[in-house]
Each structure stands twice: as C-alpha cells, then as structure tokens.
TIMARBA-377561 format. One record per residue (C-alpha): y, x, z; residue number from 1; residue in three letters. Coordinates in nm, 3 decimals, padded with zeros to 5 digits. Example, Ala and Ser with C-alpha at 12.3 -4.5 7.8 and 13.67 -1.06 7.14 Angstrom:
<atoms>
ATOM       v       u       w   i  aa
ATOM -00.450  01.230  00.780   1 Ala
ATOM -00.106  01.367  00.714   2 Ser
</atoms>
This chain:
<atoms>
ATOM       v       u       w   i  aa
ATOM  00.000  00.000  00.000   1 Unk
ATOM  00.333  00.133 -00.049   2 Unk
ATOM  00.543  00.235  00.225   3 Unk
ATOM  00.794 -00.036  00.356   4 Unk
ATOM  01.081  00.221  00.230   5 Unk
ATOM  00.959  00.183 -00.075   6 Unk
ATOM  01.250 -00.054 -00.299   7 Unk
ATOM  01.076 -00.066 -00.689   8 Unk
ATOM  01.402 -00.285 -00.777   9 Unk
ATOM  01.645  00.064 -00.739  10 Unk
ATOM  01.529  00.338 -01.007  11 Unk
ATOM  01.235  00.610 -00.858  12 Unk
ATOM  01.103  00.878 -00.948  13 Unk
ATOM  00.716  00.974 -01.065  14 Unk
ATOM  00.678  01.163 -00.722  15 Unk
ATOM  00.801  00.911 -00.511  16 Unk
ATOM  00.536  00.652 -00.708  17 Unk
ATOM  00.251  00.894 -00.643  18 Unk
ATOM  00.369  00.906 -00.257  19 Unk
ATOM  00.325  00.471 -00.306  20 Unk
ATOM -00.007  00.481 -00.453  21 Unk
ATOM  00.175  00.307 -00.736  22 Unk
ATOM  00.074  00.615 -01.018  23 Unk
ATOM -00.140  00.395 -01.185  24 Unk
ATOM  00.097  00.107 -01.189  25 Unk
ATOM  00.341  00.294 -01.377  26 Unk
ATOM  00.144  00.234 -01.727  27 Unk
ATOM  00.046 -00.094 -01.665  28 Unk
ATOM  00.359 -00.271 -01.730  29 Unk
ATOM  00.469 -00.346 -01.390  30 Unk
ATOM  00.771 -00.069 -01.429  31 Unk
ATOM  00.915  00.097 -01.724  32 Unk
ATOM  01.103  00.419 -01.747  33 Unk
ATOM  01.470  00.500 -01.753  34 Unk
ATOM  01.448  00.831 -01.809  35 Unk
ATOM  01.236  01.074 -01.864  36 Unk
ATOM  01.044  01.140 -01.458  37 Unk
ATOM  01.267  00.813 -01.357  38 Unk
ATOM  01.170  00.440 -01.295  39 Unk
ATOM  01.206  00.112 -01.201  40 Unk
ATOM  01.090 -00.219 -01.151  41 Unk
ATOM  01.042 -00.377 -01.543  42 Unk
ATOM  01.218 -00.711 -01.412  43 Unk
ATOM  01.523 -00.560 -01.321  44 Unk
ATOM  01.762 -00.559 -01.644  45 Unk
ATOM  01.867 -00.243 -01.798  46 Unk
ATOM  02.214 -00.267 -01.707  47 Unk
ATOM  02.489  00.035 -01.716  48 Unk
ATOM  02.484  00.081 -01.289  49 Unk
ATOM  02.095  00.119 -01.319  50 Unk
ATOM  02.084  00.334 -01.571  51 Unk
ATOM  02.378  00.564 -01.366  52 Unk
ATOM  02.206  00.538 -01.080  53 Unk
ATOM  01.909  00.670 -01.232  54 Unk
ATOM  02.112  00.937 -01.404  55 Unk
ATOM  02.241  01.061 -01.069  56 Unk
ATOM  01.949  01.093 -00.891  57 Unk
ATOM  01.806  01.319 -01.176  58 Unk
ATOM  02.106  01.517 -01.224  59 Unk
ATOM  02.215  01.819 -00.976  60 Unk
ATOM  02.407  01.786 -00.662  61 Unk
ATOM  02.811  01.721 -00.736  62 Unk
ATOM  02.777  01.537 -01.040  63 Unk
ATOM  03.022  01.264 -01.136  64 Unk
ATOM  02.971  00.967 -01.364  65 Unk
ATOM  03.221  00.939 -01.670  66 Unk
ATOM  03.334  00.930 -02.026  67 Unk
ATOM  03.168  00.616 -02.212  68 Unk
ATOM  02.957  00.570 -01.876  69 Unk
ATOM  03.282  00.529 -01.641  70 Unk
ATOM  03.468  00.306 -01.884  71 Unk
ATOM  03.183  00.063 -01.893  72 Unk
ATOM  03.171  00.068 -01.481  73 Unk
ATOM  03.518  00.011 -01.460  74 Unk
ATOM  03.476 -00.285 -01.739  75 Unk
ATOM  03.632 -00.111 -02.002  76 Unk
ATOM  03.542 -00.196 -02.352  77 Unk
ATOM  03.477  00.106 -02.547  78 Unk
ATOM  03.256  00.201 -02.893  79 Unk
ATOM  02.820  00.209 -02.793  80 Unk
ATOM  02.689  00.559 -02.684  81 Unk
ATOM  02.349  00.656 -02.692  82 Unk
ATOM  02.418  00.878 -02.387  83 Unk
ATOM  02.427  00.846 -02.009  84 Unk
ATOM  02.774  01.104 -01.886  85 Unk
ATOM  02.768  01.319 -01.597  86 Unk
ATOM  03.085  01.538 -01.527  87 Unk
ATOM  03.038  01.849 -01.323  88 Unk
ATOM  03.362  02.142 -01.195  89 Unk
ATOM  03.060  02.401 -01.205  90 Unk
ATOM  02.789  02.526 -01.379  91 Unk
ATOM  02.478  02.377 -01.412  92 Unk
ATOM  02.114  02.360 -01.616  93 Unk
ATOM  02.041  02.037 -01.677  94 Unk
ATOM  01.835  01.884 -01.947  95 Unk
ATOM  01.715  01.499 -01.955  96 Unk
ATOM  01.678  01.314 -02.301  97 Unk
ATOM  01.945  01.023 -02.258  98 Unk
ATOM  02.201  01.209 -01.986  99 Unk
ATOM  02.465  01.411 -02.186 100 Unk
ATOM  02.643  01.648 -01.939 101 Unk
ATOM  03.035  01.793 -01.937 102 Unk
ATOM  03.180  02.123 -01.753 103 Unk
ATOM  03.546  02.085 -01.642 104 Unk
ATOM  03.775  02.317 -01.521 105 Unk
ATOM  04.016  02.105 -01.343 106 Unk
ATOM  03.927  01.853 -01.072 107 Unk
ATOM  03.794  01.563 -01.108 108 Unk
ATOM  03.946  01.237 -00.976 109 Unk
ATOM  03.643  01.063 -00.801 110 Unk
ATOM  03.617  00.711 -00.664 111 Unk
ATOM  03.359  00.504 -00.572 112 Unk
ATOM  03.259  00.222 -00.816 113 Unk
ATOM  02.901  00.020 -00.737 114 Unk
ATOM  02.822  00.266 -00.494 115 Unk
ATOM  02.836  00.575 -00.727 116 Unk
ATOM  03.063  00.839 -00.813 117 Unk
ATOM  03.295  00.800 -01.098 118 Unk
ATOM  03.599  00.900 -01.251 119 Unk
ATOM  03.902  00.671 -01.187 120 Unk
ATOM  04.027  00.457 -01.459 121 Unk
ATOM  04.321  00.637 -01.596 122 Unk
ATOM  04.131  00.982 -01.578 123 Unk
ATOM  03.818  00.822 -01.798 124 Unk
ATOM  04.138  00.689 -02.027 125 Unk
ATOM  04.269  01.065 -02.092 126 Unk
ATOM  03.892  01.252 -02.093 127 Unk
ATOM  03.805  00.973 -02.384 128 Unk
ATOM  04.121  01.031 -02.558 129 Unk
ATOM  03.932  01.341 -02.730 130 Unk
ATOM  03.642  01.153 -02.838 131 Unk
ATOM  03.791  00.814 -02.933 132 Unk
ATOM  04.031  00.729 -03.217 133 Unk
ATOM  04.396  00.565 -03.135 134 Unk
ATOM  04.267  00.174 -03.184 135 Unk
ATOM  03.954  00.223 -02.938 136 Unk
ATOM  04.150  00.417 -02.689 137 Unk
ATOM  04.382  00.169 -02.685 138 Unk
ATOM  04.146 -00.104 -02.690 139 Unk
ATOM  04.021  00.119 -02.363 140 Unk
ATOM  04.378  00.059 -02.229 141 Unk
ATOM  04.397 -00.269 -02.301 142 Unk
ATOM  04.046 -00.386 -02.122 143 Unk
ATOM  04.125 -00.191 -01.803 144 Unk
ATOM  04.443 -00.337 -01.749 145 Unk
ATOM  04.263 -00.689 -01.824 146 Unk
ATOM  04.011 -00.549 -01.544 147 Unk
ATOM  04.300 -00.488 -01.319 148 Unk
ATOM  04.167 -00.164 -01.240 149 Unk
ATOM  04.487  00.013 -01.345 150 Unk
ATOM  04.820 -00.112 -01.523 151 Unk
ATOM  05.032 -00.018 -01.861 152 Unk
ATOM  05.263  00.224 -01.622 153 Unk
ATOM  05.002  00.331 -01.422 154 Unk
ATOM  04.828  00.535 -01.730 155 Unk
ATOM  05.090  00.608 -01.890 156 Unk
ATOM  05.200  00.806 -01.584 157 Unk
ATOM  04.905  00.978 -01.550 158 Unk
ATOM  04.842  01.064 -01.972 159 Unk
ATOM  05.245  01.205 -01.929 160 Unk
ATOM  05.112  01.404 -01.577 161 Unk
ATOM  04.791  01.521 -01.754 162 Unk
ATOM  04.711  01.912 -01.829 163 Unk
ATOM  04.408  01.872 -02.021 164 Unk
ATOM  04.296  01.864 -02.337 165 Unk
ATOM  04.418  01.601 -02.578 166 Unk
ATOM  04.738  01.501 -02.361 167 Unk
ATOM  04.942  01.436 -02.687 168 Unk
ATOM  04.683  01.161 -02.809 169 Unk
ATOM  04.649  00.989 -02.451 170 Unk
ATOM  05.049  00.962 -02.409 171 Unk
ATOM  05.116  00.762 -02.782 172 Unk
ATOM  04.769  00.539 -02.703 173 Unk
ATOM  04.947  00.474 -02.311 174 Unk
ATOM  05.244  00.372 -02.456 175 Unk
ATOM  05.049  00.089 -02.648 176 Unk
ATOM  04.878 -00.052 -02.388 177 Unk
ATOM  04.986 -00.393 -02.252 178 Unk
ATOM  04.879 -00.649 -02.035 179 Unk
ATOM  04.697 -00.967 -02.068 180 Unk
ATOM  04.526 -00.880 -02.398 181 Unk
ATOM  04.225 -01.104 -02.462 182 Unk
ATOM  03.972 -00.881 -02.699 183 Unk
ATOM  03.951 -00.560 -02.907 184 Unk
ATOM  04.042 -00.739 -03.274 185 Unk
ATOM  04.373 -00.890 -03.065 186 Unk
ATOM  04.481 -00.490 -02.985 187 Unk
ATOM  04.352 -00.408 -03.333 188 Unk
ATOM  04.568 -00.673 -03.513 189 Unk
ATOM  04.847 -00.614 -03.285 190 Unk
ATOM  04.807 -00.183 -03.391 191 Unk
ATOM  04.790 -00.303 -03.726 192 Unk
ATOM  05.129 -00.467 -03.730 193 Unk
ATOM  05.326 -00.186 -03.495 194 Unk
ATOM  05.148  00.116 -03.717 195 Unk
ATOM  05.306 -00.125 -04.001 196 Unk
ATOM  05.631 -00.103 -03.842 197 Unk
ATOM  05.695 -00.442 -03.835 198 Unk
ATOM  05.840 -00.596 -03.477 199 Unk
ATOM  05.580 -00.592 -03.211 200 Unk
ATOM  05.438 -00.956 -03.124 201 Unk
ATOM  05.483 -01.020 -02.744 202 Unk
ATOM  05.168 -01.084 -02.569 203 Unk
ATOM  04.988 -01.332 -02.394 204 Unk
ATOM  05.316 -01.586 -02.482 205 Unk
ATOM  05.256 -01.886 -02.192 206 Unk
ATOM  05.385 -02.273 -02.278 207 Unk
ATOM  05.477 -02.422 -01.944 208 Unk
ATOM  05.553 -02.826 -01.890 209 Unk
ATOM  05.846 -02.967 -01.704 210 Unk
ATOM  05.710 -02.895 -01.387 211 Unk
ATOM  05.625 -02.540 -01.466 212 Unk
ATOM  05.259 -02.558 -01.532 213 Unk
ATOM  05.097 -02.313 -01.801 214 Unk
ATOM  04.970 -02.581 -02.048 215 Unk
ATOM  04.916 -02.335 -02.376 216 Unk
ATOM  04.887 -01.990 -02.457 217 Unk
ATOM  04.933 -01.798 -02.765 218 Unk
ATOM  04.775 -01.457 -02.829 219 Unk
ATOM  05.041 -01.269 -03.005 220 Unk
ATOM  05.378 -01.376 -03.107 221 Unk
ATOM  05.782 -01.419 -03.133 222 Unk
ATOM  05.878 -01.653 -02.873 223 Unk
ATOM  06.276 -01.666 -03.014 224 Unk
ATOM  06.179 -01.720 -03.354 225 Unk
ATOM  05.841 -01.989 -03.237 226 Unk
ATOM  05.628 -01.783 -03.505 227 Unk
ATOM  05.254 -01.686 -03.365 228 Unk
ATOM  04.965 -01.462 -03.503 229 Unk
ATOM  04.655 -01.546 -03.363 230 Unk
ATOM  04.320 -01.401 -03.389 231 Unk
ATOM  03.982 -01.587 -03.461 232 Unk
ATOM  03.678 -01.420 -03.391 233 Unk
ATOM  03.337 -01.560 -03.423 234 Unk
ATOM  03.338 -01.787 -03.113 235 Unk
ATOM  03.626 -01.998 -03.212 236 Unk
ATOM  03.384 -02.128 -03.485 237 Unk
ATOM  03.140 -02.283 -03.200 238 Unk
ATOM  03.077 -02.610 -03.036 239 Unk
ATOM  03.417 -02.782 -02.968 240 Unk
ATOM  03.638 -02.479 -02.998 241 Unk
ATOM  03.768 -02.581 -03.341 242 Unk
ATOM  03.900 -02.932 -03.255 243 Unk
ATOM  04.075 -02.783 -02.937 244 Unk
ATOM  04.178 -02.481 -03.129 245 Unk
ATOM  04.307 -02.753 -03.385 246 Unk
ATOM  04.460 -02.991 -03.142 247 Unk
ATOM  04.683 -02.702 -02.929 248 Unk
ATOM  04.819 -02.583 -03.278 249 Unk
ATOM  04.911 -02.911 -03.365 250 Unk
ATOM  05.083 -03.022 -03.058 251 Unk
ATOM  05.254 -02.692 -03.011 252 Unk
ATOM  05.369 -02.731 -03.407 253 Unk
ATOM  05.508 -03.072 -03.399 254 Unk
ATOM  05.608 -03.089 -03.067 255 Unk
ATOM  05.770 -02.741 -03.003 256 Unk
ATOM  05.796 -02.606 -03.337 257 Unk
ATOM  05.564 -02.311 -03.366 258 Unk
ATOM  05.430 -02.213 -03.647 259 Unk
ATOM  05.098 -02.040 -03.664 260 Unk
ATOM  04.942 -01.740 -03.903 261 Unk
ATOM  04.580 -01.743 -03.825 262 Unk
ATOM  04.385 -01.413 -03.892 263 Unk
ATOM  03.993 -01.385 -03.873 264 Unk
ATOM  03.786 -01.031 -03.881 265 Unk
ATOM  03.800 -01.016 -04.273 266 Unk
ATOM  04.180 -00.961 -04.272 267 Unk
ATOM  04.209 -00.699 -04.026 268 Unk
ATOM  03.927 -00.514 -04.149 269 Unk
ATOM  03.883 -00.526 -04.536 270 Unk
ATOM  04.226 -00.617 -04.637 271 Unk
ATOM  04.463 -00.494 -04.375 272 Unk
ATOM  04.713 -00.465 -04.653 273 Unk
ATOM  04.750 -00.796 -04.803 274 Unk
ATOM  04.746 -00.891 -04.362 275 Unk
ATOM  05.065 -00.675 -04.336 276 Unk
ATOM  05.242 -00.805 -04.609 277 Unk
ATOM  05.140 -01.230 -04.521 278 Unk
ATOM  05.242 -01.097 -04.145 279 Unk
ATOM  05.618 -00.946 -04.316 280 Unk
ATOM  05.648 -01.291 -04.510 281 Unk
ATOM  05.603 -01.499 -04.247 282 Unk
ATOM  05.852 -01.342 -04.045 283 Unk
ATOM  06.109 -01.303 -04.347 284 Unk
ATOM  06.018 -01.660 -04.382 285 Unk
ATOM  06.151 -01.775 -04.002 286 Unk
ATOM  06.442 -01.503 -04.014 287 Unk
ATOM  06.324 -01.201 -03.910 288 Unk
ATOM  06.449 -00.912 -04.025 289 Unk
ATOM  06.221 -00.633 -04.164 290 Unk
ATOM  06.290 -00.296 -04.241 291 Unk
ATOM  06.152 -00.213 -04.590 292 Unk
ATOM  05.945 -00.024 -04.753 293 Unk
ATOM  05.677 -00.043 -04.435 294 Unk
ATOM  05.516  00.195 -04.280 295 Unk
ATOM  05.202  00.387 -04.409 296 Unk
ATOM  05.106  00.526 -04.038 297 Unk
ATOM  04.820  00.252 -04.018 298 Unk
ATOM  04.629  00.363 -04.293 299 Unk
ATOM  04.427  00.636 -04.150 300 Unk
ATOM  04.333  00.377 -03.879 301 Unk
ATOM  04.234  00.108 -04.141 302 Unk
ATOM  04.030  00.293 -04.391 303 Unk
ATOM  03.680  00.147 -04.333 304 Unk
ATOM  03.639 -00.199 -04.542 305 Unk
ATOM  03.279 -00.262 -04.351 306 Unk
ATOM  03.420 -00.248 -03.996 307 Unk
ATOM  03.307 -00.551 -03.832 308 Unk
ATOM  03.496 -00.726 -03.502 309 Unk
ATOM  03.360 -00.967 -03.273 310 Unk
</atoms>
C-alpha cells in the first residue's frame, strides 16, 4: 500500500513510485508522465501549474519559472511553446526533453504565483520582448493588465528602468498597452490602425443611462465623432450572440447615433490594406481628419496572409 504521504494528484517522481509499490502501476494507465522520470495521476488535467510544478521538482535548486511559462501563470496570452522555462542567476547542467532552461546575469524578480516561483509580470513582459514580435508582446501587455496583475504605467516603468537585453523593443510595445482590452485580434486591429497612423480608437468606450448605469460597450472607437470599429471573432457567430450583437448596434445607431465598421479575422489578417483604407474612409466620412499618404510602419507586422485569429 502506499504510504499515507503519498498525494498521486501532485506530479512524482519514478523513485518516489517505487518507494509506493506503485512501479507497476505506472504502465498500466493509472498515471501518465509529464516528463521524462516525472508523474502524475492520469485524471488530473495537464494544465500549465502541473506541468511547472513538475518542471521544478526536476530542475536544480534556485530555479525560477518564466518566459512563455510565467506569462501563462500570470494569465497572459502569449504565442504556444513546446517548452516548459526555468530561469536560473548561475550555472547549471540540466537536461529534460520538454524544460528549456535560461542563464541570467542580473537578478531575477521572483514572486510567488500558485505556490511556485516565478518571474513578476512586468519582468516576464521585458525577458519576452526578445523572443516575441511587437503585436504579441503587446497582446502580452494587453492580457496582463486585463489580469490585473500589473497596469499600462506600471510596465512601462519598468521596460524604461530595464538594463537588459532588448530594452528598446519592450519600451515602444509598453507604450501600447492599454487597459480593458477584450482579446488579441482587438490589440491587433487596434496596432493595425496606430502602425497606419491613423488616430488611435479609445478603448473599452462605456454607454451609461440616465442614472449612470453601463448599459453598452464598444470595443474600439471615437466617442466625439460616435464612429466605432469593432471586432468579430468566431464566437460572435454562435447561439444568440448575433441578434444581441444586432440589437445593441441598432439601438446605439438610432438612438445615439453611432455608427459601426465591423471587422472579422479576414480583414486584419489577409487584407490589412484594403482594412486601413475602409478604417481612413470612415473617419473622413464623419469628419475626421487624416494625415495623408499613411503610414507604411505596419507592414512588417502584417505580412502573413494565412495568420488566423480567434
């Protein structure tokens, strides 16, 4: 019988299931493996905090979950990665299929997150500004700050502050993070236009009733001129969304006098040119001024035509 210190449902390793009497157990489907010499109950999900706490107990003493790993535990939204990251300040051999491991010079910032050690929020923001490109580290931004796990000012402060590598790349993504963004295509569309150089679309734009209520919200828009851009991803076209989506645009049209420029995945990322110039004529079109020609600083963040957004 295994001992009563014995927890299957937190990762183990092959050692501690031989001490258990449980060797056998681990082929017959009861467990699977994590890692390589690490396991766990097979009814637990494979979730980021298992998997960290599994790369933790394999890795040496000091180490320090971050990069892709410590955006996810902090609820960040950033690109898939095969890997499992460990940050260490010193030296170490250390070689498990699935963990990729960093050496850094300058201290870490470590907090507690789940129980495990992991780089705060705005330092995962600047270490992933040399790996990601301006939209996802933004996106990054963006998702944090929806997390409330750190603010606009708050990173930007510590990208201007920061002595590492990349600093120049994690200062202009900072200064485009905002508050109360709703997804990754909503950042992306709202890059799209800035990069363009047209105005920058206030976000999160709240409709309130007479006695001060929030009633509607509008992703991204001009609240003088009552012109918004909104983004449909996939889930607007389920169940009921459509009528409600339909109904709020109506109301706010006829009753308030917004207009509305609806973008879905397609025009962000296969024709983000032809989305510019509809985005420039609708707000020539409500008297907005625009400074012509436009821009050409989005195009090396817009090259791909088979992106795909949620």
């Amino acid at each position: 019988m295994p001992s009563a210190d014995f927890d299957p449902t937190q990762p183990f390793s092959g050692e501690e299931a031989c001490e258990a009497g449980l060797r056998r157990a681990l082929r017959d489907g009861r467990f699977r493996r994590i890692f390589h010499g690490m396991y766990i109950d097979a009814r637990i999900p494979d979730t980021v905090v298992v998997r960290s706490r599994a790369a933790l107990r394999l890795a040496p003493e000091g180490g320090v979950l971050s990069h892709w790993t410590a955006a996810r535990l902090w609820g960040g939204v950033v690109p898939e990665h095969a890997n499992t990251h460990v940050s260490f300040t010193r030296d170490v051999r250390f070689r498990v299929e699935g963990i990729k491991h960093h050496r850094f010079r300058h201290r870490l910032h470590i907090v507690r997150r789940h129980g495990l050690q992991v780089t705060g929020p705005e330092q995962t923001f600047v270490h992933l500004a040399r790996h990601l490109n301006l939209l996802d580290l933004v996106a990054l931004g963006d998702s944090l700050v929806r997390k409330a796990v750190t603010t606009p000012a708050g990173l930007l402060a510590y990208a201007q502050g920061w002595e590492g590598q990349c600093r120049r790349e994690a200062v202009a993504a900072a200064r485009l993070v905002r508050d109360h963004v709703d997804s990754v295509p909503e950042t992306k569309l709202r890059l799209l236009l800035v990069l363009a150089g047209l105005p920058e679309p206030e976000v999160d734009i709240r409709i309130h009733d007479a006695d001060g209520t929030v009633v509607f919200r509008i992703d991204l828009g001009y609240r003088a001129a009552k012109l918004a851009f909104e983004y449909d991803g996939r889930w607007h076209d389920e169940d009921e969304q459509p009528a409600m989506d339909e109904s709020r645009r109506q109301y706010l049209s006829i009753e308030e006098g917004w207009r509305f420029e609806i973008f879905v995945a397609k025009d962000v990322f296969e024709t983000p040119e032809a989305t510019i110039e509809r985005a420039a004529a609708a707000l020539e079109a409500v008297g907005v001024r625009i400074d012509r020609p436009l821009s050409d600083a989005w195009r090396p963040h817009f090259r791909c035509p088979t992106a795909q957004a949620a």
